[in-house]
C-alpha positions in Angstrom: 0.0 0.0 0.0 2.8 2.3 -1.4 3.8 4.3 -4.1 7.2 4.2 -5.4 9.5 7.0 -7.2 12.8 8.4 -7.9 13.3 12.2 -7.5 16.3 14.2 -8.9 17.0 17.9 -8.9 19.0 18.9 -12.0 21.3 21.8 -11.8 21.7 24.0 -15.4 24.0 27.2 -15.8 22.9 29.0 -18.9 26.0 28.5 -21.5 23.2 31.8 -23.4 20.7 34.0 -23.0 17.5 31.6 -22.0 14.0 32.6 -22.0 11.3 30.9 -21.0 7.8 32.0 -21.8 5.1 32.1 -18.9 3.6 28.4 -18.6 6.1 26.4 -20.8 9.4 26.0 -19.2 8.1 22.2 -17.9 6.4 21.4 -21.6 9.9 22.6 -23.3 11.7 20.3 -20.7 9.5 17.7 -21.6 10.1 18.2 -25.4 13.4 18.1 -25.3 13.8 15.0 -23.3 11.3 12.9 -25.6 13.1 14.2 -28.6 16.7 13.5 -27.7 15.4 10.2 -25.7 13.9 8.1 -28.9 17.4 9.6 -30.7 19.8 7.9 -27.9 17.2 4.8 -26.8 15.4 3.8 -30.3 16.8 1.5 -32.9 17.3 3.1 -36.4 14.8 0.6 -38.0 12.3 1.7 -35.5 9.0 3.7 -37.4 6.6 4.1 -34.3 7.4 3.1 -30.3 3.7 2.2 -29.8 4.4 -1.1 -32.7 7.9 -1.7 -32.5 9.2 -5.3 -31.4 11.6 -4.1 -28.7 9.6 -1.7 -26.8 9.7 -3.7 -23.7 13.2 -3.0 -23.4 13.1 0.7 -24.7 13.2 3.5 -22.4 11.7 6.1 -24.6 8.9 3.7 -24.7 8.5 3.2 -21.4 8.6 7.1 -21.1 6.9 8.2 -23.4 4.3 5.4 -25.3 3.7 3.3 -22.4 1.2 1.0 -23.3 -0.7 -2.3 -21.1 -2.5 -4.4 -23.6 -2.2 -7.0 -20.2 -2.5 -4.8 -17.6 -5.4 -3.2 -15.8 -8.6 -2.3 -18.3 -9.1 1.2 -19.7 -4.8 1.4 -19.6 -4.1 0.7 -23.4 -2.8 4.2 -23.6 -1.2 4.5 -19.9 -0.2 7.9 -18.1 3.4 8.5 -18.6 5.3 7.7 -15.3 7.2 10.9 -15.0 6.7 14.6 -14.5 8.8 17.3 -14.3 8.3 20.7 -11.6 9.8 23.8 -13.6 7.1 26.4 -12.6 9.7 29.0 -11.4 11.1 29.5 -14.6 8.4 30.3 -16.7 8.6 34.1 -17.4 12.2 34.0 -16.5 15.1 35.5 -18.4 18.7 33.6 -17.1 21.6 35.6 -18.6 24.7 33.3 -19.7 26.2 32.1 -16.7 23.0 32.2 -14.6 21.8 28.8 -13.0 18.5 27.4 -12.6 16.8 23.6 -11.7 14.3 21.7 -12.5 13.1 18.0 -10.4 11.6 15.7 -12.5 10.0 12.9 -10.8 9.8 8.9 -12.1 7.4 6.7 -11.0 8.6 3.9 -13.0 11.0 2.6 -10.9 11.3 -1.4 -13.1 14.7 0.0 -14.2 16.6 3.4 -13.2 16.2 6.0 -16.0 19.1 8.9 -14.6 21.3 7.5 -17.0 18.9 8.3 -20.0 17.6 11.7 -18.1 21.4 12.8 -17.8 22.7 12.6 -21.2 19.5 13.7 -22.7 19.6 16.9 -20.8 23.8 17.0 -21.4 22.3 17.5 -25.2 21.1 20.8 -24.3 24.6 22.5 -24.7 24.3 22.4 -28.4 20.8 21.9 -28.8 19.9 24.6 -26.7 16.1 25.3 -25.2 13.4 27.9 -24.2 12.7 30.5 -27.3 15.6 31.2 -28.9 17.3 27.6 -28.4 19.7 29.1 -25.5 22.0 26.7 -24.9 22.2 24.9 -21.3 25.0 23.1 -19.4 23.6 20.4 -17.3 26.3 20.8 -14.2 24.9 18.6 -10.8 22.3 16.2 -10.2 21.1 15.3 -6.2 18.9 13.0 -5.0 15.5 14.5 -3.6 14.5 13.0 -0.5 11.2 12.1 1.2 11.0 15.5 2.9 11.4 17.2 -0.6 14.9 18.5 0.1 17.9 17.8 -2.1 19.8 15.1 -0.9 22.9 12.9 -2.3 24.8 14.2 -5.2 24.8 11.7 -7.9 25.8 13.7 -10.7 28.2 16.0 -10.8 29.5 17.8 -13.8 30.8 14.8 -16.1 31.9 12.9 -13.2 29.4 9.9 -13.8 26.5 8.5 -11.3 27.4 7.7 -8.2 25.6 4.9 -6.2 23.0 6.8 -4.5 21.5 7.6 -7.5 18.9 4.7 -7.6 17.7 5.2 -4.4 14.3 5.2 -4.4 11.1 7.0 -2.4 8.7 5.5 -0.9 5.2 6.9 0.2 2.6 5.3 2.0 -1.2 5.5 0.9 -2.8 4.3 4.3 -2.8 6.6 7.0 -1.5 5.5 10.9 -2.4 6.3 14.0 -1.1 9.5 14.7 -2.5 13.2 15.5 -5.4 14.6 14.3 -5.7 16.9 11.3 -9.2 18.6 11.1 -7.8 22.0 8.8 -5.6 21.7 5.8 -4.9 24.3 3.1 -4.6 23.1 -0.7 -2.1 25.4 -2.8 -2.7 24.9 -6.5 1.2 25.9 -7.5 0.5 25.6 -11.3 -2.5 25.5 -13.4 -5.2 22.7 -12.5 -8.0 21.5 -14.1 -10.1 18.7 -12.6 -13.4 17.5 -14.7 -16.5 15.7 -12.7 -18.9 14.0 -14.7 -17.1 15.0 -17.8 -17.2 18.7 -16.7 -14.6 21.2 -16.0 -14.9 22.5 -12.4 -14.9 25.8 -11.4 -15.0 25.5 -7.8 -13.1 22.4 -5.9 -15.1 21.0 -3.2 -13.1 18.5 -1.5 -14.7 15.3 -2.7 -13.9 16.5 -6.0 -9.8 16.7 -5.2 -9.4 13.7 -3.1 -10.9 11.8 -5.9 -8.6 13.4 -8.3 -5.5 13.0 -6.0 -6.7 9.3 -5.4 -7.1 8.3 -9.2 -3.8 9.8 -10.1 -1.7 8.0 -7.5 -3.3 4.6 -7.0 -3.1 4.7 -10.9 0.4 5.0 -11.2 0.9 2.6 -8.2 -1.0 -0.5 -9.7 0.4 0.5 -13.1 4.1 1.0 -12.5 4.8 -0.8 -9.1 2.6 -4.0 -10.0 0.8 -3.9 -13.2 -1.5 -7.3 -11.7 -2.3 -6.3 -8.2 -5.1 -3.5 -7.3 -5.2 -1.3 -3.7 -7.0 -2.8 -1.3 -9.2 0.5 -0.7 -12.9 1.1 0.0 -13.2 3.6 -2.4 -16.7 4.0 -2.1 -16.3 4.6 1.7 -13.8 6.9 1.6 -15.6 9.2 -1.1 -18.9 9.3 1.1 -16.8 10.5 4.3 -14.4 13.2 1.8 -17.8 14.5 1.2 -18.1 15.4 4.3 -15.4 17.8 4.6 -16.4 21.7 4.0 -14.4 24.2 2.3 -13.9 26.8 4.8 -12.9 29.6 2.3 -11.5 30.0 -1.3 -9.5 31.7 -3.2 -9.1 30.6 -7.0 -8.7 32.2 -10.3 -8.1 30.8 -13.7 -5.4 31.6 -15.9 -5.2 30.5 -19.6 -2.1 29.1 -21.6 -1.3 27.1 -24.3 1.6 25.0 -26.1 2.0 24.5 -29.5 3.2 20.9 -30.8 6.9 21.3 -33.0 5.8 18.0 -34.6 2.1 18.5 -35.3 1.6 22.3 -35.0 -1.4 21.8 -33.2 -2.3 24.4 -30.3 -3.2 22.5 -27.1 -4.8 24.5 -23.6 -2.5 24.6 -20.9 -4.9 26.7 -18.7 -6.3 25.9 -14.8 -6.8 27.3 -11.7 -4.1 28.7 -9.6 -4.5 29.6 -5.9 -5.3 27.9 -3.1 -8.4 26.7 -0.8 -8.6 26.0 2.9 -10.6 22.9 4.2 -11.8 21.7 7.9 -13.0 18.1 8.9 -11.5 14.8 9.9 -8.8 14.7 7.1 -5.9 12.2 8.7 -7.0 9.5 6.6 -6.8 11.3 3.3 -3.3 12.6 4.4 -1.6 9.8 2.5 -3.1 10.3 -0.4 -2.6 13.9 -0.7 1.2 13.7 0.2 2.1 11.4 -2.9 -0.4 13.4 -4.9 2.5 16.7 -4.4 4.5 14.5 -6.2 2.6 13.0 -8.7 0.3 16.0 -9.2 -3.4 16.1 -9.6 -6.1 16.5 -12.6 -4.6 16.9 -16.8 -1.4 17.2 -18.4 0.4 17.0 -15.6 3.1 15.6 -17.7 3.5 19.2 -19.3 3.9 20.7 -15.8 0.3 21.1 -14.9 -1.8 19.9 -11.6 1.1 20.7 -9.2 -0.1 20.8 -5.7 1.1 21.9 -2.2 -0.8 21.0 1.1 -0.4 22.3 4.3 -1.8 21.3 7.4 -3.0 24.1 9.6 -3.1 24.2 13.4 
């Protein structure tokens, strides 16, 4: 009754001038590691991930196209098992010689992917990223720890991985006995968008999040720690009592923002709401749940940086 990850902070120095427009530093992070990934992982013969022979063995696959033709129903097209926190530098300018990070967080944790994370983003020196293409020098990597503080360093500046580097993060899902919490704040940190009943909501009553937080995590735990097994939760049960929590006050706006695909040229929305909204009730059991959901993130496209959440009990 746990969810698994690795966490890594990655440490850049801008070799350029680097921009990044407001909402798409995480999306051109993303970008660039899928691009450079299928060059470094794929075989030449390779036409598609989603049909080729060896994607059980591919990591751009497992990235980027994972699929579960035997794995839990309504999966054929499964959530990636990454995603990647770059909020504070979107609207940032970073002069040459300026540094800047990014985590990215793995949930796949079958085989380590640093290797394939580190010389993708080493790529950035000539490649460059942002608008303009500035070009990037990928300097140190750490180990994030359970507390969300950098920890080990396991890269560091062409000097290879040290050991620590697949050490993994484990996060409960069931709560244990411990003190109370009746009053916890919700800080939407980037642009969220949650649907109920095939609706986008404008307002986020509390049975409406911890069902969001609770798909997203208990998703990528049966899918990437155990593809066969399900959580043994009452899911029914624990909906009818997170109904049951009010929303003691709010205070939400939306913001819009969009990315345009470089392969397809279509525009996709990228907009949500930001802010944050204070709840009171008997919440220790749904702690759990909304601690892994910080890291996984809650609600759509929260591989392109979207649905990242910050909760704070409150005395």
């Amino acid at each position: 009754m746990a969810i698994a990850l690795y966490a890594y902070r990655f440490q850049f120095q801008a070799l350029e001038p680097v921009r990044f427009p407001p909402g798409s530093a995480a999306n051109a992070f993303r970008g660039a590691f899928g691009h450079i990934l299928r060059r470094i992982a794929c075989r030449a013969e390779c036409e598609t991930a989603r049909d080729c022979p060896w994607r059980a063995a591919c990591a751009y696959a497992r990235l980027f196209e994972p699929g579960w033709r035997d794995g839990p129903s309504g999966f054929a097209n499964a959530p990636r098992p990454f995603v990647i926190r770059a909020a504070a530098l979107d609207g940032r300018r970073y002069s040459a010689g300026s540094d800047f990070r990014i985590d990215i967080h793995v949930f796949d944790v079958a085989e380590p992917v640093l290797e394939y994370l580190v010389l993708s983003f080493l790529e950035l020196a000539s490649e460059g990223i942002g608008a303009g293409r500035g070009r990037i020098a990928l300097r140190r990597v750490h180990a994030v720890s359970a507390s969300g503080n950098p920890g080990a360093l396991v890269y560091d500046d062409g000097h290879g991985l040290e050991p620590e580097a697949n050490t993994k993060i484990e996060l409960p899902l069931v709560a244990t006995e411990g003190a109370p919490v009746r009053r916890v704040r919700i800080r939407l940190v980037t642009p969220t968008e949650l649907k109920s009943g095939g609706e986008v909501l404008e307002s986020l009553p509390f049975r409406a999040v911890f069902a969001r937080a609770r798909d997203r995590v208990c998703t990528l735990a049966s899918l990437y720690r155990d593809p066969l097994a399900g959580l043994d939760y009452d899911f029914r049960a624990l909906g009818r009592r997170a109904a049951g929590v009010e929303t003691v006050s709010t205070d939400l706006r939306w913001v819009s923002a969009q990315r345009r695909s470089s392969r397809s040229g279509e525009v996709h929305p990228l907009g949500g709401l930001v802010g944050e909204v204070q709840y009171a009730g008997e919440l220790a059991e749904f702690m759990p749940i909304l601690r892994a959901a910080e890291w996984t993130g809650i609600g759509r496209q929260t591989v392109w940086g979207k649905g990242a959440i910050k909760v704070e009990p409150m005395a």
